[in-house]
N, C-alpha and C positions, 0 to 999 in steps of 0.2 A: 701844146701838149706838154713841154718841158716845164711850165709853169704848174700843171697840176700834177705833177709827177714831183717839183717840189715842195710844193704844199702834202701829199702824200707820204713823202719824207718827214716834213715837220711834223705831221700828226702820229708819225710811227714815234718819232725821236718822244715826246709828250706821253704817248701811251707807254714807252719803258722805263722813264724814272718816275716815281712817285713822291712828287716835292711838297706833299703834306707834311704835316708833324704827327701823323703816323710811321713815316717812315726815320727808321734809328738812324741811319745818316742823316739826317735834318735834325730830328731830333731825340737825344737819349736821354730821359733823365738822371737826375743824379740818384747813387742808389739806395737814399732814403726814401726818393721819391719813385722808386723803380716800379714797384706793383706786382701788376702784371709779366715784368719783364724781369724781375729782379733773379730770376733760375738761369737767367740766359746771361749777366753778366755781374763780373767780380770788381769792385773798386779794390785796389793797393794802394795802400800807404805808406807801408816799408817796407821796400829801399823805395824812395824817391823817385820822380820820374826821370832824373838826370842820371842820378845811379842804375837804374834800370835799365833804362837807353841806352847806357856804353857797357852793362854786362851783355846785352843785345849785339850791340857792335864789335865785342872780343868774341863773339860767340861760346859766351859760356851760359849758364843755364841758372835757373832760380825755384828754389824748392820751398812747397807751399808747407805750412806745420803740420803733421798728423796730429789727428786726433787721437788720444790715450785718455781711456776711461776710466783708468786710473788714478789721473792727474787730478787733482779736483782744481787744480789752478790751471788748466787748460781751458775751461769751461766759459773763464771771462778772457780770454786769450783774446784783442779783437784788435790789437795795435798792426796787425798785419795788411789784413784788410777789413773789409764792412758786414763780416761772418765769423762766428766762432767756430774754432776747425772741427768742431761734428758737424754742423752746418755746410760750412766748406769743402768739405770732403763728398758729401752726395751733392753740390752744386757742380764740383767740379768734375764728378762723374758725369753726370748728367751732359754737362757740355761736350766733353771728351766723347760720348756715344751721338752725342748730336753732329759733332765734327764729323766724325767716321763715317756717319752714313751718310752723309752731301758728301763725302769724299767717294765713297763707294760708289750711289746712285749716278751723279753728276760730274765726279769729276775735276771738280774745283774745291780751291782750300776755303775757308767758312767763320776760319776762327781767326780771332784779331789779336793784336793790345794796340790801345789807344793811346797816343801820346798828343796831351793835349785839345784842350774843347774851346769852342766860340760862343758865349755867353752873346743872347744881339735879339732883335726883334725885328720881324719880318714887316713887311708892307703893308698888311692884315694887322699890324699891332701884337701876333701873338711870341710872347716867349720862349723864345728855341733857345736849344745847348746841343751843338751841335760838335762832333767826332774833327779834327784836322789831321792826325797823322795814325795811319795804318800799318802795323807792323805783323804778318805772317806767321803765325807760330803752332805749335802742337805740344800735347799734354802728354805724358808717360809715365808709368808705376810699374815697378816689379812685382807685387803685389797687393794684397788690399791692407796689411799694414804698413806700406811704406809711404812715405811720402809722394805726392804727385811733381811732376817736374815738369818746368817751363822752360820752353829749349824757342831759340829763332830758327826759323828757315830760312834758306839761301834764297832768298825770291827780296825782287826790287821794293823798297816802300812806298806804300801807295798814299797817296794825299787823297780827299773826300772830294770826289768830282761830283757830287749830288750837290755840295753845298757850294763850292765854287757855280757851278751853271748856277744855281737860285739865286746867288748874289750878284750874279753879272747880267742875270734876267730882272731882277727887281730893282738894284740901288747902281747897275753899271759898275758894280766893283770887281778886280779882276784879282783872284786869290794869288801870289807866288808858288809854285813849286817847286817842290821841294827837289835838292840836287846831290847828289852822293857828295859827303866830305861835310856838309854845311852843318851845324851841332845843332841841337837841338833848342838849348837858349834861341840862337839868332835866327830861327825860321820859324820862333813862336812871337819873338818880335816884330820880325817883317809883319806878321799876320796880322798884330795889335795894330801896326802904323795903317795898313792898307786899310780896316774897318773901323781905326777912327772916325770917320768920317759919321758913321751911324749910331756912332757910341757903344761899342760892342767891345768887351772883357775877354780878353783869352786867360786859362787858366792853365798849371800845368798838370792836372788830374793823369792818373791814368787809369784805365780799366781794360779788364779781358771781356771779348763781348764775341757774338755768333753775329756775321754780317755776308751779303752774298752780293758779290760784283757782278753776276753774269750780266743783267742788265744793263748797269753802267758801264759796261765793255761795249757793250751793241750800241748803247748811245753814244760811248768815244767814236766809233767806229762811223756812226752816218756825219757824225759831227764834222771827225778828220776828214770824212772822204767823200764828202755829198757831191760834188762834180765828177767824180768817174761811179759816181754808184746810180746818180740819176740817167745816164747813156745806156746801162748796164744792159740789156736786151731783155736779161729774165725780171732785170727789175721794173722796167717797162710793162713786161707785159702784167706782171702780179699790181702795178698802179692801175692795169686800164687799157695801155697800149698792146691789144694784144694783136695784132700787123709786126712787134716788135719779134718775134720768134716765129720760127716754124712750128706751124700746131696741128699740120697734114701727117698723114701716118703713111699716104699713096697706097705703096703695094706690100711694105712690109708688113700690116695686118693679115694679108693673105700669103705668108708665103706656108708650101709645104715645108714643113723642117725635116722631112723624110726622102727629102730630095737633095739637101745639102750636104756635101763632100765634108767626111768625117776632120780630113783634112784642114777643114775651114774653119773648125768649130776649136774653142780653146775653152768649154767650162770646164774647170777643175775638180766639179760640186755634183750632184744631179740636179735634173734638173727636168720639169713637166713642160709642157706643149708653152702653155699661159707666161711662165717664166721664160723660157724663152724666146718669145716675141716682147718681152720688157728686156732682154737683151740687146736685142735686135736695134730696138728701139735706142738704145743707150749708143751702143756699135755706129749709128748714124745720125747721131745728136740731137736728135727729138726729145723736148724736153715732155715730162711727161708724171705720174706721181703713182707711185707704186702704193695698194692700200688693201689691207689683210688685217685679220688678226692675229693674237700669237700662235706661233707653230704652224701658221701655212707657208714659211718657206722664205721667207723674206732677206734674211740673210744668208740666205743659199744663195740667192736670187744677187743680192750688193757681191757677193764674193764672186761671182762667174762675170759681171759687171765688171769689177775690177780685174780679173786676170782677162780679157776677151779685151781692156783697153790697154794694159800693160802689151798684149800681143801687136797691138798696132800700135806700139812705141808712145805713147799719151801718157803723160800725169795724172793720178786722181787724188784731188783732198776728199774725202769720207770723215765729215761731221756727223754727230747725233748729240742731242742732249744728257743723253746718261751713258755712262762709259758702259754698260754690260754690253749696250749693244756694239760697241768699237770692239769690246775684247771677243764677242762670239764671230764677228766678221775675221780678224786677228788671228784666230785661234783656225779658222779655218785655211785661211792663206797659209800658216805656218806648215798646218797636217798635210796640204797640199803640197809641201814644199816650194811655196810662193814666199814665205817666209825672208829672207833675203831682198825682196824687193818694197819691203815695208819699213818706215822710220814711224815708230810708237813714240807720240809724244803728250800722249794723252794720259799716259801713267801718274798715278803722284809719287812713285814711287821712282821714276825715272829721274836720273842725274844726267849732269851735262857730259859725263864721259862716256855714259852709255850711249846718246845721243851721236856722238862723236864718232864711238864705236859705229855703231849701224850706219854710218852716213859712209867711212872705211870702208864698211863688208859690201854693201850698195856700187860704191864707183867697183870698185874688184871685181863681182860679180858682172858690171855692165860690161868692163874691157874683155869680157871672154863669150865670145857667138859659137851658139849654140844649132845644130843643125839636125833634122828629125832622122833618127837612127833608122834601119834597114829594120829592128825589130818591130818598132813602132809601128812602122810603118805598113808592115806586115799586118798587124793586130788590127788597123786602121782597115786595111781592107778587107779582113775577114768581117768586122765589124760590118761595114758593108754591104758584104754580100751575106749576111745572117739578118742586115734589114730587110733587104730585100725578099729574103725566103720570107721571113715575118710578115709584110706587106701580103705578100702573092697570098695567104691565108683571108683577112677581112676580103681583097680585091672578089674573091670565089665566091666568096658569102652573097656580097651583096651587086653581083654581076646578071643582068637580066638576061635570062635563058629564053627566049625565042624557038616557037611561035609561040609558046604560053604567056609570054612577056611576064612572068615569076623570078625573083628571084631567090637562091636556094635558102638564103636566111627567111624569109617571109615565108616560105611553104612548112619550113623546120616549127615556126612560129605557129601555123593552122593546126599541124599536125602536134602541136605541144597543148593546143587547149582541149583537146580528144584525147586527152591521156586516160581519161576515166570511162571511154568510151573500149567495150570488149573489140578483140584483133577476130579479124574475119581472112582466112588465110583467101585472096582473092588478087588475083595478080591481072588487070585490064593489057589488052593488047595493044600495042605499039602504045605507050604513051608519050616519048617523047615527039610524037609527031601532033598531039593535041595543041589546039588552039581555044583562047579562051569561050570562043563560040561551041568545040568542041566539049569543055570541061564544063559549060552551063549546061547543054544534051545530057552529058551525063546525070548528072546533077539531077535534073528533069525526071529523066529514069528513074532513078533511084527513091526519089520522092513519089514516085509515080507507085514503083512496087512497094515502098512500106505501105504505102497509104491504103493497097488491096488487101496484105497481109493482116493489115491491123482491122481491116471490114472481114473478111472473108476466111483467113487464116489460112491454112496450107492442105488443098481440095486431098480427097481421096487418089485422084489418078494423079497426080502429081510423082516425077520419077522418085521424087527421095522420103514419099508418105511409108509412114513405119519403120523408118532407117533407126536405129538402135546405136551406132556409131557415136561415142560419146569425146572421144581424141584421135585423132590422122596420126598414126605410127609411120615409121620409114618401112616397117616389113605393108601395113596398108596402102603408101606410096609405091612402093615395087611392086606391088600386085595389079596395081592397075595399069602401070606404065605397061610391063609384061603385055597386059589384056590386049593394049593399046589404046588406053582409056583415054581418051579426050571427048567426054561426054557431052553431048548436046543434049540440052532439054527440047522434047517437044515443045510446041507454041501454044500456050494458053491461051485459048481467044473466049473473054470475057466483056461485056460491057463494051465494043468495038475498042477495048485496050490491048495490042500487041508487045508484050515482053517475052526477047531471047536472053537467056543466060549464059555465059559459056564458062565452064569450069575447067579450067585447064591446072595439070597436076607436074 
């Protein structure tokens, strides 16, 4: 089993980088040769990439030319980079709104400069020019007539782990990486010595380009760590091995949640019947995959998850691929006042001393126990017993009344499809003593007398023939009670059919 669990590994690591020359890590070309791709990145020429690279390392910033349409000698402007700055200027928009929204969406930063490419030719014989050093950066302008500015960001520089794997997969060559302090010359050199061997050019190009690691992250990641990720239980069971987790629900599928001590319970959020046995479910480590579309609840649902395993002292990492859904989970912990027990590291906005900060308020807040106050507690039990009253309502409804074996919702129910049917003031004796054998007799009757009515109609000696009476008034009711009217009809005897009536007022 541990054999195809790592062959299942290898095939995932395969399916996330894409080592064709489609991809701009393998291959970008140059940007005469750009095309299709050429909206998405800027070669520079001036300042140099040596120059470039240590205003990158002062951290100081590099301003691209505006465009002025005024200038008529702006127009062949192009010793900058591979665009003349009206050109430049909607390119570099362009990218700048393309950065922001993979920042936004996802979370991750998108935008490069490239320091340095590998001119070489793959196993296939095809011609690649391939990215080697990654530098982190973002675009800014005060306006639309100002200049755009290229600023570095505090983040590690990243080396092209797409192109290192394909080189150490095809020719055994094993890329150097790059080490903080090492200059730029000498780790473009290293690069030249290592891929002598295939006869491959490094050059010191640089260009800004749109590029997305998420990928190549997930493939460092089974890369670095395939012997504790192949034991993994959940990753067992998503290869195959599904004996490797519990996937029994037993008895929390059925539990009443109207029976559980309010006491017990720690959502912070609302939350319906369904959500909470995905609680439940979470509460007692059943693994398990929560699935909605938007707005039925779902992060109501992650947010009561998390504070109900904060209650029982547990850690929880909350990943998603796009940050909206970290920040609506976030946002809710916060209005909870769960807030405090969250370290946001998913911001791109976050600094390490914010970081630092929240990690501060975190231990603070652990060292001080918390105990459930007398008013709470109070509110807990009215809570409680206001379920309870609520309960004792459906329980009446649908509780079977014996001998009729009815229950009061299902009679409510007959008597709601006869709404259209006229009110006959007519009150039968003892009914609560009928049984359903009783209530069919009736029935029988009743079928029995329309069925005469509607042959026969209503005879002359009949007691109520020529009654004029068109509404039963209370002074009509007093009159007869007075009388001591509890009338009996004589007994019709028709066709060997006996029907008594008895009208009582």
């Amino acid at each position: 089993m541990i054999n195809n669990i790592t062959r299942k590994i290898d095939d995932w690591k395969n399916k996330l980088v894409d080592f064709g020359q489609y991809n701009k890590l393998i291959n970008c070309p140059a940007p005469k040769q750009a095309g299709r791709g050429s909206r998405s990145s800027i070669a520079i020429y001036n300042p140099n990439g040596i120059f470039l690279w240590g205003l990158m390392e002062e951290g100081k910033s590099f301003a691209f030319p505006a465009y002025d349409p005024e200038n008529t000698e702006c127009e062949n402007f192009t010793s900058v980079t591979n665009h003349n700055p009206k050109e430049l200027g909607k390119i570099l928009q362009y990218i700048k709104t393309k950065a922001r929204a993979f920042m936004e969406e996802k979370g991750v930063k998108a935008l490069y400069l490239n320091f340095g490419f590998l001119d070489w030719t793959d196993i296939r014989g095809a011609r690649l020019r391939s990215p080697l050093l990654l530098r982190s950066v973002q675009l800014s302008h005060k306006n639309i007539f100002s200049p755009v500015v290229l600023t570095g960001c505090d983040d590690e520089i990243t080396h092209n782990y797409a192109l290192a794997q394909k080189l150490k997969n095809e020719y055994n060559i094993t890329l150097p990486e790059y080490s903080e302090g090492i200059s730029l010359f000498d780790y473009l050199d290293k690069i030249q010595k290592a891929c002598s061997v295939i006869k491959a050019t490094v050059s010191p190009d640089v260009e800004l380009s749109l590029f997305s690691f998420q990928k190549i992250n997930m493939y460092q990641d089974l890369e670095n760590h395939k012997d504790k990720i192949k034991y993994h239980p959940i990753i067992r069971a998503i290869a195959g091995d599904t004996k490797s987790i519990n996937t029994g629900h037993g008895n929390i599928s059925k539990i009443n949640h109207d029976t559980i001590d309010p006491k017990t319970v720690f959502n912070i959020v609302d939350a319906d019947s369904s959500q909470q046995d995905a609680i439940s479910f979470a509460l007692n480590g059943i693994s398990f995959v929560l699935q909605g579309p938007p707005g039925t609840g779902k992060s109501q649902t992650v947010t009561n998850i998390i504070a109900g395993l904060l209650a029982c002292g547990k850690k929880v990492l909350f990943v998603a691929e796009k940050s909206v859904a970290l920040e609506a989970v976030q946002k809710r912990l916060v209005a909870a006042g769960a807030g405090g027990f969250c370290l946001a590291i998913h911001s791109h906005n976050a600094k390490r001393r914010d970081v630092i900060d929240q990690l501060e308020d975190s231990m603070k807040l652990a060292q001080n126990k918390a105990d459930l106050s007398s008013a709470a507690s109070l509110k807990l039990s009215r809570l409680e017993q206001q379920r309870i009253f609520l309960n004792e309502y459906p329980k009446e409804l649908h509780t079977v009344i014996e001998p009729l074996g009815e229950t009061i919702y299902g009679i409510n129910g007959n008597i709601a499809a006869l709404s259209n049917v006229p009110d006959i003031l007519f009150v039968p004796q003892n009914p609560e003593t009928w049984t359903p054998f009783d209530l069919e007799e009736k029935n029988k009757y009743l079928e029995d007398f329309a069925r005469i009515i509607a042959e026969r109609g209503y005879q002359e000696n009949n007691s109520w023939y020529g009654c004029t009476v068109q509404n039963i008034t209370n002074q009509f009711r007093q009159q007869f009670l007075v009388e001591g009217t509890a009338v009996r009809f004589r007994q019709v005897k028709k066709e060997k059919t006996c029907i008594s009536l008895f009208w009582v007022v």
